[in-house]
C-alpha positions in Angstrom: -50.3 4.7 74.3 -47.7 4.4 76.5 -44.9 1.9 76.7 -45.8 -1.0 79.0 -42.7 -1.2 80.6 -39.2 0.7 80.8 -36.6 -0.4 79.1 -32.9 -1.1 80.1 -30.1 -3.2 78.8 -30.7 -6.8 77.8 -28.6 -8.6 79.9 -30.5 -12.1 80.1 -32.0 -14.7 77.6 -35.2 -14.1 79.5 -35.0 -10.0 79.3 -34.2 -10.9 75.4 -37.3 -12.9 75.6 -39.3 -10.1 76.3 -37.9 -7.5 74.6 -38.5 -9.8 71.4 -41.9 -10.5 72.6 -43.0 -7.0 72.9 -41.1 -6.0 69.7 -43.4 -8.6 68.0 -46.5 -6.4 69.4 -45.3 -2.9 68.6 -43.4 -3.1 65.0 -46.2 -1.8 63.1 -46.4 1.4 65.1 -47.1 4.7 63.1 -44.3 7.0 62.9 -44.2 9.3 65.5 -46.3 7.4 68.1 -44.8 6.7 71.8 -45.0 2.8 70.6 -42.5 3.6 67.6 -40.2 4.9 70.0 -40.4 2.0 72.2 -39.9 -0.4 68.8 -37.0 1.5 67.8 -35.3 1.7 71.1 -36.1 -2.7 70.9 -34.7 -2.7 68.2 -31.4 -1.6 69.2 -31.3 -3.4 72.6 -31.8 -6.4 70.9 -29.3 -5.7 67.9 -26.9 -5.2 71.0 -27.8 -8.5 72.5 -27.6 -10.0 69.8 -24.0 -9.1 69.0 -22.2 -9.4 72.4 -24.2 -12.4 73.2 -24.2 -14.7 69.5 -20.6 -15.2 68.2 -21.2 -16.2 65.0 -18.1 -17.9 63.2 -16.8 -16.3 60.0 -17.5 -18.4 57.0 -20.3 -18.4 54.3 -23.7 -17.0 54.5 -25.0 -20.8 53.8 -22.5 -22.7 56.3 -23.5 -20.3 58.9 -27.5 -21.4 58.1 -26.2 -24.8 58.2 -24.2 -23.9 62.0 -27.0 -22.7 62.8 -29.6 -25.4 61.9 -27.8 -27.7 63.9 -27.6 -25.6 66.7 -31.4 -25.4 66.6 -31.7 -28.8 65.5 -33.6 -28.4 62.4 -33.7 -30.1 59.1 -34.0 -28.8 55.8 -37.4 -29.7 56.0 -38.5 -27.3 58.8 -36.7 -24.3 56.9 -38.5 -25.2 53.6 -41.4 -25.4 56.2 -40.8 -21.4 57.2 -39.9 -20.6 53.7 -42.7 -22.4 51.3 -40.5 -23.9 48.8 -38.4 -27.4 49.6 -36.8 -27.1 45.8 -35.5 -23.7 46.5 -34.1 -24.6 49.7 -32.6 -27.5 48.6 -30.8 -25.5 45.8 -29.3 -22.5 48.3 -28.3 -25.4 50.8 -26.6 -27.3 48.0 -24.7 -24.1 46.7 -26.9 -24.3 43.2 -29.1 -21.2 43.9 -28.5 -18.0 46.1 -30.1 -16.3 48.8 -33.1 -14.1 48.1 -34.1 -11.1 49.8 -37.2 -12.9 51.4 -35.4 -16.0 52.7 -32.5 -13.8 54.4 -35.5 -12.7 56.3 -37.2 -15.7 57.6 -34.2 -17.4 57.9 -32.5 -14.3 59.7 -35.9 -15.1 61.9 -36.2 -18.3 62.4 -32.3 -18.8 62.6 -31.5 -16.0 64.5 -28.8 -14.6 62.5 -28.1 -10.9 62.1 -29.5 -10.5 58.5 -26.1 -8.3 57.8 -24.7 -11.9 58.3 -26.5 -13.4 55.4 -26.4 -10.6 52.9 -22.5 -11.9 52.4 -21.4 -13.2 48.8 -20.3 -16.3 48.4 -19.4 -18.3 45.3 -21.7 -20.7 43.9 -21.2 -24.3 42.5 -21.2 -24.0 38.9 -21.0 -26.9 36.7 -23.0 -29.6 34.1 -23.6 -32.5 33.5 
């Protein structure tokens, strides 16, 4: 099948739109197809986009969640929401537990943060009772 529609640079929040859209529809193309072209050439427009366009301040994986929480104005609550598990959440926002794999990618997601942004080390709290 052929691409639905030619592709240029993203240069709008409403070309991003769409170029997110449609990558939504393509990603599971099979290798080799005109559609897995189109999703990787998405891909990299909106990698692109993504960099010139969100400048993200340099400090921790988990203070950039928090940055960006507020800038979407959610609560812990609606990331335990996208991620399943309040406790664990909780634990990662409070420093006690770190990122997994599977949370830099919903929260990477939902957040929109470059997951390369997440992957970061940072120290966490240590300490007893």
């Amino acid at each position: 099948m052929a691409p639905t529609s030619q592709w240029f640079l993203i240069e709008s929040e409403q070309d991003y739109e769409k170029a997110v859209a449609r990558y939504e529809e393509v990603k599971r193309a099979q290798k080799g197809t005109e559609e897995y072209r189109e999703m990787l050439l998405l891909v990299h427009l909106i990698s692109e986009y993504e960099k010139a366009c969100w400048d993200l301040p340099a400090v921790d994986p988990i203070e950039l969640i928090k940055i960006r929480m507020e800038d979407f104005g959610y609560k812990p609550a609606d990331l335990a929401k996208e991620y399943g598990d309040k406790g664990t959440v909780s634990k990662v926002l409070n420093y006690k537990q770190a990122l997994s794999l599977s949370m830099i990618r919903k929260f990477s997601e939902l957040l929109r943060i470059p997951a390369d942004a997440l992957i970061k080390e940072y120290s966490l709290k240590t300490g007893g009772r």
